[in-house]
Predicted model as a PDB file, atoms N, CA, C, CB and O in Angstrom, pLDDT in the B-factor column:
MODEL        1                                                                  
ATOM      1  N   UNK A   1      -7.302   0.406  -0.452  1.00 42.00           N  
ATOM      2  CA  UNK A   1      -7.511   0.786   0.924  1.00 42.00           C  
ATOM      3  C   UNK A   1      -6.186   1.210   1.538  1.00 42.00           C  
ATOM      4  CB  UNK A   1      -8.141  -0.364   1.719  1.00 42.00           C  
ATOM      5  O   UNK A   1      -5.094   0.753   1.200  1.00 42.00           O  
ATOM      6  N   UNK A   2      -6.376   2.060   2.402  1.00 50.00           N  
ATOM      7  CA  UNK A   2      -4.989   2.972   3.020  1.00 50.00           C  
ATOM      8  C   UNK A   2      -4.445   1.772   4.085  1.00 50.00           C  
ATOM      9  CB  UNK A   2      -5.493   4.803   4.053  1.00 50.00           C  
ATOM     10  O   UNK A   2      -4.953   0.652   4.033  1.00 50.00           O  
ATOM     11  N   UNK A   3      -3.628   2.015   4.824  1.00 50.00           N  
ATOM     12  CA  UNK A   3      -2.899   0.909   5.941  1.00 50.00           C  
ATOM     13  C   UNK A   3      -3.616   1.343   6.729  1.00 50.00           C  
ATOM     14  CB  UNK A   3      -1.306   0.848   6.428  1.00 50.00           C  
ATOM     15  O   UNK A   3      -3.841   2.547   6.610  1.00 50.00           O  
ATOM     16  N   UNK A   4      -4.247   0.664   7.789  1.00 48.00           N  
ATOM     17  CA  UNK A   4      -4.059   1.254   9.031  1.00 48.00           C  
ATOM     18  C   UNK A   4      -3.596   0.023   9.991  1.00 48.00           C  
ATOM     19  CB  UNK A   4      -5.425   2.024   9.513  1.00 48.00           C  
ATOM     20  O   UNK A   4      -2.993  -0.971   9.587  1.00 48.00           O  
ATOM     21  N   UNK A   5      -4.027   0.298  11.467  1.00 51.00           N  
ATOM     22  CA  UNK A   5      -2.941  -0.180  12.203  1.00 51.00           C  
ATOM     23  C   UNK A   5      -3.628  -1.722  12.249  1.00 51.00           C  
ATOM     24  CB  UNK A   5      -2.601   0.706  13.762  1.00 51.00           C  
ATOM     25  O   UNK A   5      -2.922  -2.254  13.107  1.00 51.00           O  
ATOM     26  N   UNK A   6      -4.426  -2.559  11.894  1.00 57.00           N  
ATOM     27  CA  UNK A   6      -4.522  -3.490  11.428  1.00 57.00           C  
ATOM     28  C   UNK A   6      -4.605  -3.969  10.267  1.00 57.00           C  
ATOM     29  CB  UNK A   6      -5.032  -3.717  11.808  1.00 57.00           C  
ATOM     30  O   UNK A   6      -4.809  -5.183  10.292  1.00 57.00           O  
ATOM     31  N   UNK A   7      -4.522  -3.472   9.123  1.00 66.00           N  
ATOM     32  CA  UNK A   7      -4.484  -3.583   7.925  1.00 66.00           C  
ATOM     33  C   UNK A   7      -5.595  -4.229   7.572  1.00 66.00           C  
ATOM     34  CB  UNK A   7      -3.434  -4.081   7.521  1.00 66.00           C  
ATOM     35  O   UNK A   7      -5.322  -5.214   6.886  1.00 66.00           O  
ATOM     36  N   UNK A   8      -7.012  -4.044   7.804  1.00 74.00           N  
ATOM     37  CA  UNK A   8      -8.425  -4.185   7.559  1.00 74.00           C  
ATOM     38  C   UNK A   8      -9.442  -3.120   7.484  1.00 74.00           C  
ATOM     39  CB  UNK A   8      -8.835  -4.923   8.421  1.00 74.00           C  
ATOM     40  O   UNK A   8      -9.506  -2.075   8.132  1.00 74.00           O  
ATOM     41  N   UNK A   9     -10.198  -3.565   6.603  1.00 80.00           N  
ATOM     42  CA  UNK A   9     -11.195  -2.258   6.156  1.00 80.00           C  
ATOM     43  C   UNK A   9     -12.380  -2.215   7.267  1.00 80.00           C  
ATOM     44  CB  UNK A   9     -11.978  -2.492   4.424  1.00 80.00           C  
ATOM     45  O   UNK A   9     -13.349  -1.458   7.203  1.00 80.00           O  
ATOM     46  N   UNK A  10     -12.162  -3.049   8.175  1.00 90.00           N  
ATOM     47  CA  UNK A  10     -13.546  -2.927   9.474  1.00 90.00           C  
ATOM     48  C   UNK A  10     -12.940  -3.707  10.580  1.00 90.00           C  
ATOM     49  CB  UNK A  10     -15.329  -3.787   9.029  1.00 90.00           C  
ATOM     50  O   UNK A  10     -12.325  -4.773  10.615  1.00 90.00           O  
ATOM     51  N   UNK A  11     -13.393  -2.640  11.679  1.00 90.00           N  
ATOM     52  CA  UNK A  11     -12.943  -3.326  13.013  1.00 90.00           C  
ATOM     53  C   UNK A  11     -14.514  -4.302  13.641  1.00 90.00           C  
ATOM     54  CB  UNK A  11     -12.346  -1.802  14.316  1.00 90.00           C  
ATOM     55  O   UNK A  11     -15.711  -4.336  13.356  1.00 90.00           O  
ATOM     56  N   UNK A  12     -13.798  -4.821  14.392  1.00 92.00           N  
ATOM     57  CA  UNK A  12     -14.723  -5.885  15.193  1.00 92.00           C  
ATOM     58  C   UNK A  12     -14.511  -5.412  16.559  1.00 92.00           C  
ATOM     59  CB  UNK A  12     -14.297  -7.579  15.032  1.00 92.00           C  
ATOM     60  O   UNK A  12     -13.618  -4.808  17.154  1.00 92.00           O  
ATOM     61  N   UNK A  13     -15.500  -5.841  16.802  1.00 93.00           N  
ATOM     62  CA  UNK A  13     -15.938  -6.040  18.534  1.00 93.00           C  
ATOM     63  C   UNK A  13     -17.079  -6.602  18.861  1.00 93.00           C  
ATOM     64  CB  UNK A  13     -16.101  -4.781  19.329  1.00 93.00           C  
ATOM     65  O   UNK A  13     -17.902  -7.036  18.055  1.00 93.00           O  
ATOM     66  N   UNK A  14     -17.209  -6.622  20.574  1.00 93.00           N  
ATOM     67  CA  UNK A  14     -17.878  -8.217  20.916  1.00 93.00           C  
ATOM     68  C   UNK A  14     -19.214  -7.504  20.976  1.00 93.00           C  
ATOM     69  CB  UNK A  14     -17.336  -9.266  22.597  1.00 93.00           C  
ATOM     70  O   UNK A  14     -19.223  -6.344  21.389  1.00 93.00           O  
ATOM     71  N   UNK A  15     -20.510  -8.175  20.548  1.00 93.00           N  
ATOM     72  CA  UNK A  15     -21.967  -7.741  21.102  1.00 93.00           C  
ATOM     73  C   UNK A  15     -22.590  -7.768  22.454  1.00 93.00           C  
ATOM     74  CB  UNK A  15     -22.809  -8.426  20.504  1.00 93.00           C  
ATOM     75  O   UNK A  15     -21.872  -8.105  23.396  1.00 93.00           O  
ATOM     76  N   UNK A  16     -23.564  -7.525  22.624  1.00 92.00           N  
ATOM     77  CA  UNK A  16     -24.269  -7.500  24.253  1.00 92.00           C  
ATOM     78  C   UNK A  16     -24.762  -8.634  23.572  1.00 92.00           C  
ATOM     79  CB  UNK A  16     -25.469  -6.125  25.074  1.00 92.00           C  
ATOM     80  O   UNK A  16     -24.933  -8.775  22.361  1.00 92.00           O  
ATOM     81  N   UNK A  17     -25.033  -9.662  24.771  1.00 94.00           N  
ATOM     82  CA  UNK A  17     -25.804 -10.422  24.465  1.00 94.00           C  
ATOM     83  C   UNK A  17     -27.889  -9.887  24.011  1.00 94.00           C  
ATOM     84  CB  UNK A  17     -25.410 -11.312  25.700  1.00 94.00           C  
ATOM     85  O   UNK A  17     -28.639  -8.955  24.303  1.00 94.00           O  
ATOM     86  N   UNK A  18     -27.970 -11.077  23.248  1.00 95.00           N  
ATOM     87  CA  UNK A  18     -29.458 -10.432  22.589  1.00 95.00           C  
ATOM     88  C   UNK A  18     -29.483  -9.659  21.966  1.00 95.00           C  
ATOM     89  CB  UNK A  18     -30.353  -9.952  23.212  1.00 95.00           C  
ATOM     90  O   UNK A  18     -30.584  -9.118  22.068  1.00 95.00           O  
ATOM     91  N   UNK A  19     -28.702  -9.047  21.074  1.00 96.00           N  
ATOM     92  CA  UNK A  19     -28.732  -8.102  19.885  1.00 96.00           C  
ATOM     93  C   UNK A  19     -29.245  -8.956  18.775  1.00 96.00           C  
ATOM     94  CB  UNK A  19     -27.270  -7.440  19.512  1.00 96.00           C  
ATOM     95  O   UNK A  19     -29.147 -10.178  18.884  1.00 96.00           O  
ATOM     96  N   UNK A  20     -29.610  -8.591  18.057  1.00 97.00           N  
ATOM     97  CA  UNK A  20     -30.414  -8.638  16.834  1.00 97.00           C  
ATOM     98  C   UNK A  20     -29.403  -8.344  15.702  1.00 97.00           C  
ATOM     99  CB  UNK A  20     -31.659  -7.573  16.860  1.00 97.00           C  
ATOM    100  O   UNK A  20     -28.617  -7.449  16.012  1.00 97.00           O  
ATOM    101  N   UNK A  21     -29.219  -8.875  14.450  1.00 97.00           N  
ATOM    102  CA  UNK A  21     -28.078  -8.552  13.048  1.00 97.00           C  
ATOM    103  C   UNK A  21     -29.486  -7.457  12.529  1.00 97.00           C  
ATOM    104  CB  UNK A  21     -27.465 -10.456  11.538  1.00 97.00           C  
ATOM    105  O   UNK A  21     -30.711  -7.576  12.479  1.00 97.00           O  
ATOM    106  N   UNK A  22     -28.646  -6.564  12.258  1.00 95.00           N  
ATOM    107  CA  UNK A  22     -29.285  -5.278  11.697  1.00 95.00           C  
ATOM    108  C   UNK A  22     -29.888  -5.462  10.091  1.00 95.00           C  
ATOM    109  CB  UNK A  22     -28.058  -4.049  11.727  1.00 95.00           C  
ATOM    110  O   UNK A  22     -30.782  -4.817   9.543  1.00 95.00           O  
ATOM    111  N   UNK A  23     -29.166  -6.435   9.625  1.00 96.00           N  
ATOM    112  CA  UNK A  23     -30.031  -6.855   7.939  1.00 96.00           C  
ATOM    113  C   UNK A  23     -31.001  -7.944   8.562  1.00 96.00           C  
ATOM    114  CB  UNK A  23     -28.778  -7.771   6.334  1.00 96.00           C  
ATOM    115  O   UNK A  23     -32.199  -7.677   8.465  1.00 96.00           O  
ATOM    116  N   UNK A  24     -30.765  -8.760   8.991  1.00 97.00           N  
ATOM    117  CA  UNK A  24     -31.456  -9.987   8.707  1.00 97.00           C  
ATOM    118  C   UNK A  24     -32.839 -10.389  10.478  1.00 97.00           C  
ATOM    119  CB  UNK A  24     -29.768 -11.407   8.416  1.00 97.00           C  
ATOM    120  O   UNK A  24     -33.950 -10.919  10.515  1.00 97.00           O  
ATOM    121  N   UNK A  25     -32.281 -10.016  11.168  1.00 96.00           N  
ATOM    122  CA  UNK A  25     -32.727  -9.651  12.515  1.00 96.00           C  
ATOM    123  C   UNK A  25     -32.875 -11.620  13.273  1.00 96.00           C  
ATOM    124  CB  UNK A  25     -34.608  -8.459  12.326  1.00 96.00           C  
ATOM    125  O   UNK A  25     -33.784 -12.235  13.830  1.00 96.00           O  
ATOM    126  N   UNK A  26     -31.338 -11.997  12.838  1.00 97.00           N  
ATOM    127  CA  UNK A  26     -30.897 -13.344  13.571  1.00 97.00           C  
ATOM    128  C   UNK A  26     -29.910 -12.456  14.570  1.00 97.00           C  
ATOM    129  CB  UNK A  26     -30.016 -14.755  12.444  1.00 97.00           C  
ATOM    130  O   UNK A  26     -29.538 -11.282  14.579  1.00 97.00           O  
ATOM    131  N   UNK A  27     -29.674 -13.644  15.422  1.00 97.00           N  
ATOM    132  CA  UNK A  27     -29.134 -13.094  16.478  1.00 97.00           C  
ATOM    133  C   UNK A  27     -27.457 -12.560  15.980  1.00 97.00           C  
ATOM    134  CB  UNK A  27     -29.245 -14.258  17.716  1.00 97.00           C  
ATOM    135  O   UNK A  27     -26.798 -13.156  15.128  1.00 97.00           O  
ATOM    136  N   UNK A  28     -27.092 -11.589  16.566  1.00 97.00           N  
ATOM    137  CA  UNK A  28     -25.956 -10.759  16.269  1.00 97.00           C  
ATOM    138  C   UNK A  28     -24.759 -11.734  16.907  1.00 97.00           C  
ATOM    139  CB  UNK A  28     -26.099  -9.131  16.981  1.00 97.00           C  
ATOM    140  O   UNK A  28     -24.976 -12.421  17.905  1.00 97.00           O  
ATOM    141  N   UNK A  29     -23.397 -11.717  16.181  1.00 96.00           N  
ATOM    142  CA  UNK A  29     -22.267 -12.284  16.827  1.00 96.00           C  
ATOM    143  C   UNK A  29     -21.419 -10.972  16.894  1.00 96.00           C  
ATOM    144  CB  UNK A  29     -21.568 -13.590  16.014  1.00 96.00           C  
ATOM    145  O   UNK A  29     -20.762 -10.763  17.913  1.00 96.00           O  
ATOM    146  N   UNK A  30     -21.408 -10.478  16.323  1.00 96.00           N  
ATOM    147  CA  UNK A  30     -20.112  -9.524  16.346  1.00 96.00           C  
ATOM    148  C   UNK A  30     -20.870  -7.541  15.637  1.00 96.00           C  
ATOM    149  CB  UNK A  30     -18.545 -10.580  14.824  1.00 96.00           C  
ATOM    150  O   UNK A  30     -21.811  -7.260  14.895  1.00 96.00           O  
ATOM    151  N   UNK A  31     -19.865  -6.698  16.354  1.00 95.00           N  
ATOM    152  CA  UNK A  31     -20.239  -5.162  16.318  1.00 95.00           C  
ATOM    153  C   UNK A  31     -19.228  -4.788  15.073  1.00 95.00           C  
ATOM    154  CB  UNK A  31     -19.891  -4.199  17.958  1.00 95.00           C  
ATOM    155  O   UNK A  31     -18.034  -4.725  15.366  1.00 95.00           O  
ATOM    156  N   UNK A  32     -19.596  -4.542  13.746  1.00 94.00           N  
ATOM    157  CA  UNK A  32     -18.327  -4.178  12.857  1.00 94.00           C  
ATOM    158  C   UNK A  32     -18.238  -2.805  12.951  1.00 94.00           C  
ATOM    159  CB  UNK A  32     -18.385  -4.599  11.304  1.00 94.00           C  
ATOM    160  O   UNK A  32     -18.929  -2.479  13.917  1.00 94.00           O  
ATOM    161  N   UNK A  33     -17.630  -1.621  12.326  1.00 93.00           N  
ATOM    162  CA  UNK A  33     -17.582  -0.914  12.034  1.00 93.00           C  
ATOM    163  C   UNK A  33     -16.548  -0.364  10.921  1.00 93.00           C  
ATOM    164  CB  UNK A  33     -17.749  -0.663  12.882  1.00 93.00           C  
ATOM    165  O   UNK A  33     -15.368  -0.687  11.065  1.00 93.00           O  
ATOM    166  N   UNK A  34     -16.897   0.417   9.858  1.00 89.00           N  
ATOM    167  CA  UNK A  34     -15.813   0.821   8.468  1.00 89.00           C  
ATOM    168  C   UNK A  34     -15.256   1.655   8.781  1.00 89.00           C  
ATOM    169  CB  UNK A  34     -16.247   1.248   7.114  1.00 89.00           C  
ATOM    170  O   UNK A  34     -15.656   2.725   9.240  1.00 89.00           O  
ATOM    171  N   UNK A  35     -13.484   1.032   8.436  1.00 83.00           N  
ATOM    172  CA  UNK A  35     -12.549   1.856   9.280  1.00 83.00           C  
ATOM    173  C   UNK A  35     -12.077   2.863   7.333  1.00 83.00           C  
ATOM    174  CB  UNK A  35     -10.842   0.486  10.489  1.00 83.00           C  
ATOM    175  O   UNK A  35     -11.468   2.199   6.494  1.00 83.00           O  
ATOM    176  N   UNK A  36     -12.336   3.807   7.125  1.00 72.00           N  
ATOM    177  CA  UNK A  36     -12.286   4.479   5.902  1.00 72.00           C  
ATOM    178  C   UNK A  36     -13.117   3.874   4.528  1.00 72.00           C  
ATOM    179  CB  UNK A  36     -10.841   4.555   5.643  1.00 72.00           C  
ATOM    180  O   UNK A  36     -13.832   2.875   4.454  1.00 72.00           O  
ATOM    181  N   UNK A  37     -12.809   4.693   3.655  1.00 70.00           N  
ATOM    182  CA  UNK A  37     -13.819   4.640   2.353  1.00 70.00           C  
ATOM    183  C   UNK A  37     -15.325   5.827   2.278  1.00 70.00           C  
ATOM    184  CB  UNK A  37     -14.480   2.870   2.399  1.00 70.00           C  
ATOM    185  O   UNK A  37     -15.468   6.894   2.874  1.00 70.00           O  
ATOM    186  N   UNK A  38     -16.169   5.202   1.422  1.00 74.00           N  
ATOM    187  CA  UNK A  38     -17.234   6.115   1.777  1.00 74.00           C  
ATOM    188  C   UNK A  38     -17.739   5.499   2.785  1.00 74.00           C  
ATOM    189  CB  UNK A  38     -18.230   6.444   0.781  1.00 74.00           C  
ATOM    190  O   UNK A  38     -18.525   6.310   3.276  1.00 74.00           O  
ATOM    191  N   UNK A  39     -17.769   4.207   3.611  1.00 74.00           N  
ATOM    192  CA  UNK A  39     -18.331   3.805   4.760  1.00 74.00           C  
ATOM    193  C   UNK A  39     -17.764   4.419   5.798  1.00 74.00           C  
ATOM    194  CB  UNK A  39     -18.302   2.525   4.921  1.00 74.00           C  
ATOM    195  O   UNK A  39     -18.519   4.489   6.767  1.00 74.00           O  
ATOM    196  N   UNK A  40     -16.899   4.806   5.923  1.00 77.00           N  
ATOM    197  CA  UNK A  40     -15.941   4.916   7.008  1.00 77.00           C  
ATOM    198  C   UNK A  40     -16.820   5.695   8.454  1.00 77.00           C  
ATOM    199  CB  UNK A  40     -14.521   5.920   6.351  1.00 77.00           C  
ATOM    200  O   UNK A  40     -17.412   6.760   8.276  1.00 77.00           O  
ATOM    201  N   UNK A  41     -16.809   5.214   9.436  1.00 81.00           N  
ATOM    202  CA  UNK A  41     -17.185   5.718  10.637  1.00 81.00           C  
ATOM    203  C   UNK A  41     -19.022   4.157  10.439  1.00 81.00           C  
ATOM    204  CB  UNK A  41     -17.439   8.178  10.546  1.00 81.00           C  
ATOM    205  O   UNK A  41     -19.368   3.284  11.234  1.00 81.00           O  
ATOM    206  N   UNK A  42     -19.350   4.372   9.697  1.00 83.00           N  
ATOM    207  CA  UNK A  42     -20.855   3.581   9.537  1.00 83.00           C  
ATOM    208  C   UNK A  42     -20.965   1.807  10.545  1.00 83.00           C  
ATOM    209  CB  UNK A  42     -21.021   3.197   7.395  1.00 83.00           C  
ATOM    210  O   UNK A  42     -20.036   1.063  10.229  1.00 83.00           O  
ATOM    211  N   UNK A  43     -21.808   1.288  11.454  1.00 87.00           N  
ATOM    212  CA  UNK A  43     -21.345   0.676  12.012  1.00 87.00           C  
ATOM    213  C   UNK A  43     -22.315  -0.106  12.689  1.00 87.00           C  
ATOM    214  CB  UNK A  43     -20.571   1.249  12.519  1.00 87.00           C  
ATOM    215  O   UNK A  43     -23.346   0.565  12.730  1.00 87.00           O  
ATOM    216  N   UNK A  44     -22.516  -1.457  13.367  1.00 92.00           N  
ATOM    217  CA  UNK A  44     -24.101  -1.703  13.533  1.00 92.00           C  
ATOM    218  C   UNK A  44     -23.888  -3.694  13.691  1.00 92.00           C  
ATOM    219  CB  UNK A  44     -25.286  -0.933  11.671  1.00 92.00           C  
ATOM    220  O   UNK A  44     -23.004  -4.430  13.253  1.00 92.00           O  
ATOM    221  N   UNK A  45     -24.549  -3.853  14.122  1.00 96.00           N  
ATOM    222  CA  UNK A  45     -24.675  -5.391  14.587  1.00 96.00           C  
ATOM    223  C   UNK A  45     -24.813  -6.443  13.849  1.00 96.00           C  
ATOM    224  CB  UNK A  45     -25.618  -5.603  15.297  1.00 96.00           C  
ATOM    225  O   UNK A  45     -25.889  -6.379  13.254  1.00 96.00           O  
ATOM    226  N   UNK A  46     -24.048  -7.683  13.527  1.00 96.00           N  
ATOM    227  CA  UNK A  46     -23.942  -8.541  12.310  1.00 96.00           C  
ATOM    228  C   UNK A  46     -23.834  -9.899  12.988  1.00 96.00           C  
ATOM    229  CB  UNK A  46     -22.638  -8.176  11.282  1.00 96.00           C  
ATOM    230  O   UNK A  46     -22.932 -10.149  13.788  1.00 96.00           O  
ATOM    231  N   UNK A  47     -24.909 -10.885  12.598  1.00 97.00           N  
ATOM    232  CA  UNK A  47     -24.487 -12.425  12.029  1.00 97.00           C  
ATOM    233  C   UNK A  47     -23.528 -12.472  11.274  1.00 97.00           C  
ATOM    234  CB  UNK A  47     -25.427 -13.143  11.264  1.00 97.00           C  
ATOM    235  O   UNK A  47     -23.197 -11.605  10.465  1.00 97.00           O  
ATOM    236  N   UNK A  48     -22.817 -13.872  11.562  1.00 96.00           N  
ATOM    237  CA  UNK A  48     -21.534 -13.488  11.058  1.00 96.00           C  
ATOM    238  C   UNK A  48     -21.655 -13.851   8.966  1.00 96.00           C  
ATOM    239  CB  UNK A  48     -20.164 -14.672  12.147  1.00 96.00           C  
ATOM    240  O   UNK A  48     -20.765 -13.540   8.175  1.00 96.00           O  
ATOM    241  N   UNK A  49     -22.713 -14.403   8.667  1.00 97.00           N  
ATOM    242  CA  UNK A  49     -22.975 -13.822   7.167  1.00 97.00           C  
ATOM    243  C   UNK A  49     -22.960 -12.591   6.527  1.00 97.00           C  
ATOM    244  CB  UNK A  49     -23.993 -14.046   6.856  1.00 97.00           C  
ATOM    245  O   UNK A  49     -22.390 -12.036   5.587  1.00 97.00           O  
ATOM    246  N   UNK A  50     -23.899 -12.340   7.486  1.00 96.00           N  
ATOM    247  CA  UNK A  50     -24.241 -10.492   6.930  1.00 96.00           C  
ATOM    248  C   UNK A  50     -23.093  -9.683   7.358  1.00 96.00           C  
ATOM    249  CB  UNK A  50     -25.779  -9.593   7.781  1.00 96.00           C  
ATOM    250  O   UNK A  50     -22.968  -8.597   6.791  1.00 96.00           O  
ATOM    251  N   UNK A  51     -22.129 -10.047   8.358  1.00 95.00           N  
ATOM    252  CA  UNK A  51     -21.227  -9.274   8.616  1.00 95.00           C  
ATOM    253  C   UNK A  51     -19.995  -9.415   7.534  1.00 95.00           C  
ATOM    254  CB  UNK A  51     -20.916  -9.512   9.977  1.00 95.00           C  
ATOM    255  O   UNK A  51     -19.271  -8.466   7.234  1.00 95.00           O  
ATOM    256  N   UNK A  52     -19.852 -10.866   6.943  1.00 94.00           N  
ATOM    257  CA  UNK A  52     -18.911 -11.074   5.836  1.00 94.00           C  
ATOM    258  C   UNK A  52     -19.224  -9.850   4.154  1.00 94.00           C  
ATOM    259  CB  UNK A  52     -19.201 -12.979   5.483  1.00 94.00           C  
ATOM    260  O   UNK A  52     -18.602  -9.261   3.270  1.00 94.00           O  
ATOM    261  N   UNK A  53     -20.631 -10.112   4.657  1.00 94.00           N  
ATOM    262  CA  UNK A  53     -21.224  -9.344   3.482  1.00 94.00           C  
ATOM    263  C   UNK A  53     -20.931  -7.497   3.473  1.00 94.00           C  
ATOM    264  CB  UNK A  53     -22.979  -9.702   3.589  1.00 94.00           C  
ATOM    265  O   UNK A  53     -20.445  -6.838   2.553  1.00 94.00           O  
ATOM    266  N   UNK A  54     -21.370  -7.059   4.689  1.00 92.00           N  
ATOM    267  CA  UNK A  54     -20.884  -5.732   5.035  1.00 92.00           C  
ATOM    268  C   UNK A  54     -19.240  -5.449   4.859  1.00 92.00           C  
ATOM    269  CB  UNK A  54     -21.304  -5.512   6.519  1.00 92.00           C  
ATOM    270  O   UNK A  54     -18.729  -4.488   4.282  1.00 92.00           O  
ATOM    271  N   UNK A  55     -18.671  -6.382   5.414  1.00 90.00           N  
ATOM    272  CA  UNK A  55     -16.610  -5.662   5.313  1.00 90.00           C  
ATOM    273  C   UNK A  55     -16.424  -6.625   3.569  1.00 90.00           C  
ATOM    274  CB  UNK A  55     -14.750  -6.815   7.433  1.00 90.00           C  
ATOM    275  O   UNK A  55     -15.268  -6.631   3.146  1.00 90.00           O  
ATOM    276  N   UNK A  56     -17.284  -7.216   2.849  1.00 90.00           N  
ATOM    277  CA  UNK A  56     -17.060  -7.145   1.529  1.00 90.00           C  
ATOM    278  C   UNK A  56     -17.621  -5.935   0.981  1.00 90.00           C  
ATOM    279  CB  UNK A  56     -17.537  -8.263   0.894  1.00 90.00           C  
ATOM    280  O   UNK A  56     -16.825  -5.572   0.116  1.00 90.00           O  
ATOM    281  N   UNK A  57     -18.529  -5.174   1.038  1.00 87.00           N  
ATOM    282  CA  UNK A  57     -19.145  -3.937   0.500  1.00 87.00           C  
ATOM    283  C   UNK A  57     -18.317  -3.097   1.025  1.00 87.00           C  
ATOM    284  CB  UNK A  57     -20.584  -3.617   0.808  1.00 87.00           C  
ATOM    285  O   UNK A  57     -17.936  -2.355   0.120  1.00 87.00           O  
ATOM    286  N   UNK A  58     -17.588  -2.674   2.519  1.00 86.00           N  
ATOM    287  CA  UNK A  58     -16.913  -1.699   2.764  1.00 86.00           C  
ATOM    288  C   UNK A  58     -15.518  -1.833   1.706  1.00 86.00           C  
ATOM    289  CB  UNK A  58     -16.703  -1.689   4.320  1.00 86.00           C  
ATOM    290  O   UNK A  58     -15.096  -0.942   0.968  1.00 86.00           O  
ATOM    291  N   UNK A  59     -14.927  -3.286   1.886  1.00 84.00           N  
ATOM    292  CA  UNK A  59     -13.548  -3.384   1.049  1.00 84.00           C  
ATOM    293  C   UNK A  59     -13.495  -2.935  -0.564  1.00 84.00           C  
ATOM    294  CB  UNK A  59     -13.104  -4.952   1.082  1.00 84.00           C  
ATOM    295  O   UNK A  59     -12.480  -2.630  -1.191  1.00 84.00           O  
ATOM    296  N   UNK A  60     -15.247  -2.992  -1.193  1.00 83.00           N  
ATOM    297  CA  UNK A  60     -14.912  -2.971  -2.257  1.00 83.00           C  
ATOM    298  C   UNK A  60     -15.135  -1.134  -2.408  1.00 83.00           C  
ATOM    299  CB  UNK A  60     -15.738  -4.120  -3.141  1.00 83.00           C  
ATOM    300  O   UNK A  60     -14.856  -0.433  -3.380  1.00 83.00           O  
ATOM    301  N   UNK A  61     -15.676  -0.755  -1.193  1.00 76.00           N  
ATOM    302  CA  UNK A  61     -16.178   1.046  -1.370  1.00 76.00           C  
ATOM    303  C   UNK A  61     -14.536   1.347  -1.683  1.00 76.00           C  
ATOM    304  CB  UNK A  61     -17.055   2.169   0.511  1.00 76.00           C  
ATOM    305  O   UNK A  61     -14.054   1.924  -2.657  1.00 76.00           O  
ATOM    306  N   UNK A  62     -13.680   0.605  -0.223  1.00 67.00           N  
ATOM    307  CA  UNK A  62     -12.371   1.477  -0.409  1.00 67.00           C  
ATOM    308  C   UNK A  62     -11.424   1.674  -1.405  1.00 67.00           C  
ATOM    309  CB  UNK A  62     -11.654   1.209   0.356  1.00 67.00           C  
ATOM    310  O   UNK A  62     -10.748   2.640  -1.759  1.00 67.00           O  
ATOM    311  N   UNK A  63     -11.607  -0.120  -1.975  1.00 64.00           N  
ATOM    312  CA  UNK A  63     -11.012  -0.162  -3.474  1.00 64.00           C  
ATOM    313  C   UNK A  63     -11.309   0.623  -4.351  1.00 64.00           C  
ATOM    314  CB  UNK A  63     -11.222  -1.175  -4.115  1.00 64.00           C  
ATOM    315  O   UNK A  63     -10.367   0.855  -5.109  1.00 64.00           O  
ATOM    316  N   UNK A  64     -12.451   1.267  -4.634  1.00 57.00           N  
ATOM    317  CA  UNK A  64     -13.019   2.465  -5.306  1.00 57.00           C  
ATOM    318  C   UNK A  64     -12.656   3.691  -4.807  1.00 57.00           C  
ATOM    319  CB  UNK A  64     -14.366   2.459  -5.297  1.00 57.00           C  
ATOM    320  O   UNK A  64     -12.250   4.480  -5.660  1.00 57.00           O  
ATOM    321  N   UNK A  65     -12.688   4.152  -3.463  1.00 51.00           N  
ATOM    322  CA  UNK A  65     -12.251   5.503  -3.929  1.00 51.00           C  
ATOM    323  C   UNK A  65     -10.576   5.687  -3.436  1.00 51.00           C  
ATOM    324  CB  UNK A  65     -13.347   6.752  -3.189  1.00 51.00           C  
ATOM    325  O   UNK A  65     -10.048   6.702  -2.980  1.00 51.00           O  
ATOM    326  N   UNK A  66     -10.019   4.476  -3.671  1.00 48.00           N  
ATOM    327  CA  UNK A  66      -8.268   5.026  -3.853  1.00 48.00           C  
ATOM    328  C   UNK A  66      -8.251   5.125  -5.006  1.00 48.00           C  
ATOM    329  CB  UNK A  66      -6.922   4.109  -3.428  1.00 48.00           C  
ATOM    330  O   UNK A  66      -7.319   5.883  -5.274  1.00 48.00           O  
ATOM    331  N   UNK A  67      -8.988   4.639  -6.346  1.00 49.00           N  
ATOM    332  CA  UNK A  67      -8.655   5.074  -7.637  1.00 49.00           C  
ATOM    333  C   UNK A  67      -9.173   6.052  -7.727  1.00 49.00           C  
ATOM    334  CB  UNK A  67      -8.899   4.386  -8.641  1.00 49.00           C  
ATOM    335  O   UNK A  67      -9.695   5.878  -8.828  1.00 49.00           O  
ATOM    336  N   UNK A  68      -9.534   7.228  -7.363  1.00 46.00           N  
ATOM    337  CA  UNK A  68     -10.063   8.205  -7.418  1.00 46.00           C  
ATOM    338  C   UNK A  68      -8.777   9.069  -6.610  1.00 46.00           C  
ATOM    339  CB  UNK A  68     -11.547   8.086  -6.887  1.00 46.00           C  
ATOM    340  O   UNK A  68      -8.810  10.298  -6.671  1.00 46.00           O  
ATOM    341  N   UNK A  69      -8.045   8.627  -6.119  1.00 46.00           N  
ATOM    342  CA  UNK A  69      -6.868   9.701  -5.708  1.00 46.00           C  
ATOM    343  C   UNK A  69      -5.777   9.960  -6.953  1.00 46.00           C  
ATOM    344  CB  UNK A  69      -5.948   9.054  -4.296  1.00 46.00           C  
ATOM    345  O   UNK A  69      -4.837  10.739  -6.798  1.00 46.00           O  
TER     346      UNK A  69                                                      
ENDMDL                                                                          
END                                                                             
């Protein structure tokens, strides 16, 4: 994964209250979004399981396509 200005493959931010986690449809804690890779820009409402699970699938997209540079 490239640097960026936090050195993480997904940013966070806070939910509206009453959102729904987009896999599992428990209540949402946090808004991720994939900061590069093939996820990059992709983005959507997470319990904080499913959200561990999403920035592990984004980290491992990015690990994949820097070996491809």
């Amino acid at each position: 994964m490239r640097d960026n200005e936090f050195n993480r493959p997904v940013s966070t931010d806070s939910t509206p209250d009453g959102k729904s986690c987009e896999w599992c449809d428990r209540l949402a804690e946090q808004q991720l979004t994939a900061i590069g890779g093939t996820h990059h820009n992709e983005s959507g409402f997470f319990c904080h399981p499913c959200g561990e699970q999403f920035t592990q699938s984004v980290q491992k997209s990015s690990d994949t396509s820097l070996q491809c540079i």
